[in-house]
N, C-alpha and C positions, 0 to 999 in steps of 0.2 A: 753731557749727553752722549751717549751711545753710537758707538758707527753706524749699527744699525739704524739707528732711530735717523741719523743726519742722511744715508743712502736713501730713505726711504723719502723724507720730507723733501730732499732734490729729483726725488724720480716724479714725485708730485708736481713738483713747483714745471718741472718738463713738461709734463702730459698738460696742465695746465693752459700753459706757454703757446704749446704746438697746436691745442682748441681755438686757442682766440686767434693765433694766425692761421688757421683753417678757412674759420668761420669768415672772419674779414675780407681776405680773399671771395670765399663765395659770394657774398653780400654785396663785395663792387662788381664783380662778375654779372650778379644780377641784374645789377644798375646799371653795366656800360651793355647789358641785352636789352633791357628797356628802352635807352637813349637812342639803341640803333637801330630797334623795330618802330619810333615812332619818329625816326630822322624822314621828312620831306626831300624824296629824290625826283629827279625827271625822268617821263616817264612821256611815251605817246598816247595821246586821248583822241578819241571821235568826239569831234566839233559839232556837228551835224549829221542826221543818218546817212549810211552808206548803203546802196546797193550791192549786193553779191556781184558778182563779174567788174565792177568797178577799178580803174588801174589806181593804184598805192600814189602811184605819179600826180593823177590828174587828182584825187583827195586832197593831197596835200597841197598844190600849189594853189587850189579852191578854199583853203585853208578847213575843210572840211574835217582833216584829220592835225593834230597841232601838237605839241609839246606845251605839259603841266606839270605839277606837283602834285605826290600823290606820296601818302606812308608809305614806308619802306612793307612795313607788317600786312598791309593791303594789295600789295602786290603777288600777280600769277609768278609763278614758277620762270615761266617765257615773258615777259613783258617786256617790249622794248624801249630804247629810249631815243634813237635817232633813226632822222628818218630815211638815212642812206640805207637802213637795214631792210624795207620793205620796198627800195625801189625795184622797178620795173615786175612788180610784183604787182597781182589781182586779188580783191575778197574773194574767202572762196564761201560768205555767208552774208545777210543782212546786219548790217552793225549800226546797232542802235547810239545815240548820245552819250556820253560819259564812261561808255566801253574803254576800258585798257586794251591798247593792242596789243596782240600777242603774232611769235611766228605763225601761229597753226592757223589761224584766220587769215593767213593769205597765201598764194601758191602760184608757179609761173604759170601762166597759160596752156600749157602741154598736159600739166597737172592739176588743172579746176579740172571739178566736176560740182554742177550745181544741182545735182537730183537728188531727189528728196526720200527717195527709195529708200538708203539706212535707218533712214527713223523709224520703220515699221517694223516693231517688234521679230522676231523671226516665227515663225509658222503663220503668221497673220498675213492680211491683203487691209488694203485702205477702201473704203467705198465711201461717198457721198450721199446724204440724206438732207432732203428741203427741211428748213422749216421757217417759224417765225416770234416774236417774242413771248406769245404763247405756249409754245411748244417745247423751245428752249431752254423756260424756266426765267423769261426777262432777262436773257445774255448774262445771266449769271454762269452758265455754264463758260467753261477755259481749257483751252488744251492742256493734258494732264490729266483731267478730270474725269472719275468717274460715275457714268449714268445709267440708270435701268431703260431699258425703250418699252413701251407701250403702245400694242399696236390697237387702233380700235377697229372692231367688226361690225357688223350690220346681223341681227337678229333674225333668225330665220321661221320663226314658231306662226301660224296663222294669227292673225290679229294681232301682230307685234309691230305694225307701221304707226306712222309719224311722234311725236315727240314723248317726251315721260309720260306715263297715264295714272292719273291718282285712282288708290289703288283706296283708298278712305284709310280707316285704321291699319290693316293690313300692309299698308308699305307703298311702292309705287313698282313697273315696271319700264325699263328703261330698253328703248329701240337700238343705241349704239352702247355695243360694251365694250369697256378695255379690258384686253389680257397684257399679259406681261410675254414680250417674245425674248427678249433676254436681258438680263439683269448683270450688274458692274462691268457696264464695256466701256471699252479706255477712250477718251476723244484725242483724237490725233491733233486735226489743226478744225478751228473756228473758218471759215474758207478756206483764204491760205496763209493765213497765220498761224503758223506753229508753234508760237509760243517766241519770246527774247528772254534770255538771260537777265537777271538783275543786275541793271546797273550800279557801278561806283557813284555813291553817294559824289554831289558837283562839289568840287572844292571853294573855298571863297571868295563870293565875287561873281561866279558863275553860278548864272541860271539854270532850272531843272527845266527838260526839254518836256513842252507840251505831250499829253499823249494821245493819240490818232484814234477816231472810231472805230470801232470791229465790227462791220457786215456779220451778222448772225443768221446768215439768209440760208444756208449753206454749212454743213456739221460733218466734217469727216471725222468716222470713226475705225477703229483699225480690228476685225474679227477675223478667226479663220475664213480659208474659201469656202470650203460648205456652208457654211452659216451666211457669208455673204448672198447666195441665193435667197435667204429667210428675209434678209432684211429689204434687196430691191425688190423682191416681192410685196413686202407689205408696205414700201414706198409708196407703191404701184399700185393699190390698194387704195387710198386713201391718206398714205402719209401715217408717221410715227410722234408721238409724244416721248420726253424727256424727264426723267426724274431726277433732278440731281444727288447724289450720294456721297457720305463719309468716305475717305481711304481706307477704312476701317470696318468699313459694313460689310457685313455677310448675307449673299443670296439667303433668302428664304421662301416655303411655298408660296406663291400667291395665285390663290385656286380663281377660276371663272365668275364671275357673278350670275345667281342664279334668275331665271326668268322673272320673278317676283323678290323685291327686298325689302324687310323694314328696316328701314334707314334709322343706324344707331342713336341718332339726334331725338326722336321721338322717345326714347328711353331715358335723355339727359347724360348719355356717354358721352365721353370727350375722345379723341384719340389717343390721348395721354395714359399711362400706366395712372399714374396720378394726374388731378384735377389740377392747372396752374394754380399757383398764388394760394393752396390751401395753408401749406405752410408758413408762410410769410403772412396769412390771414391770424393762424391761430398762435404766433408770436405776438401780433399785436394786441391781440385779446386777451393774453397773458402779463405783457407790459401794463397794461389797462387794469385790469386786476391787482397787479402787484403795487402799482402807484397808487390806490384807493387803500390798499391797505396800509 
């Protein structure tokens, strides 16, 4: 065999060599990152909810606030784990059950501030609007969320008093109309609920904390100040209806209703682009066909 030929087949058997101990390396590498993003460390947990201004002190000795186990991989950035680190310290937020503590959730006294002011978007104001499960959408509505408001009017035309007037073929007219006063507005807080972070799933053994009614009585939404006048206006009016919407939806026109309407239902229109369940009707009709023959 040839120098050549033997340089070459040891430069191989190298390159080879230095692959598999690459690879092996990486491979436990891998495996001792796995081992240690799913190693159980201690860590401090909300036992029971907290109030904001609450002292760190009296939480913990109430055992409201406790040391548990929790993934390494599950853990904030800040999480603490003892709880000399949050003494003589205050929440400076409501802290729900199963919360990780973190430093930024608490602050000495000198340094709370528990106003709620930050949350509103910048160029906006928060205003408050009644309502009730009707209105709302049956408390489906949730901070976060957004709704089109609809304000309804009173008819102005002669002969437009008390309730729908059949109208026979032709349609019906209708005394109260709704217009749309503005469409995708953000809800701040359900009263004064602004919303809680998601909690850490409970570790084992530990129970998930009941969850508390939300008062729907009451809908703060957050719009600029000029448009603020539009809506305790139409508060003030008669009160505002809620549509709830996609994060996705896009305004579109939604013009007046006119003094007389044929109500699309008399024509057999649905709302739907498409009729429900045609499709799924006329796959079984095709199943059915194709089994006969």
């Amino acid at each position: 065999m040839s120098s050549r030929r033997v340089m070459v087949l040891v430069g191989s058997m190298v390159v080879a060599l230095l692959a598999a101990v690459l690879t092996f390396g990486f491979l436990n590498g891998v495996k001792q990152d796995s081992e240690s993003e799913n190693q159980l460390v201690q860590v401090l947990v909300v036992k029971r909810a907290v109030a904001a201004g609450t002292s760190a002190d009296e939480a913990i000795s109430s055992k409201a606030i406790g040391e548990a186990k929790r993934r390494r991989v599950d853990l904030p950035a800040d999480a603490l784990s003892q709880p000399a680190d949050i003494a003589g310290l205050l929440a400076t937020i409501n802290l729900e059950p199963n919360e990780i503590v973190t430093r930024s959730k608490f602050a000495s006294d000198t340094n709370l501030s528990v106003s709620n002011s930050p949350r509103i978007d910048p160029g906006n104001v928060a205003v408050a609007i009644s309502s009730d499960q009707t209105r709302s959408v049956a408390s489906l509505v949730a901070p976060g969320d957004f709704v089109n408001m609809m304000v309804v009017g009173t008819r102005t035309e002669e002969g437009g008093g008390g309730e729908a007037v059949n109208l026979g073929d032709g349609g019906v007219a209708f005394n109260q109309i709704p217009a749309a006063l503005y469409q995708k507005v953000k809800v701040l807080s359900i009263g004064s609920n602004l919303g809680t972070k998601v909690a850490a799933a409970p570790a084992e053994g530990e129970e998930a904390p009941a969850e508390e009614p939300v008062d729907s009585s009451v809908i703060v939404v957050q719009v600029p100040a000029e448009a603020s006048q539009l809506v305790i206006a139409a508060e003030r009016s008669g009160g505002l209806y809620l549509t709830l919407v996609r994060p996705d939806y896009e305004p579109v026109p939604l013009p007046i209703l006119p003094s007389e309407v044929r109500t699309p239902g008399i024509d057999a229109k649905t709302p739907y682009p498409e009729v429900p369940g045609k499709q799924a009707e006329a796959g079984g009709e095709d199943g059915a066909d194709n089994g006969e023959g």
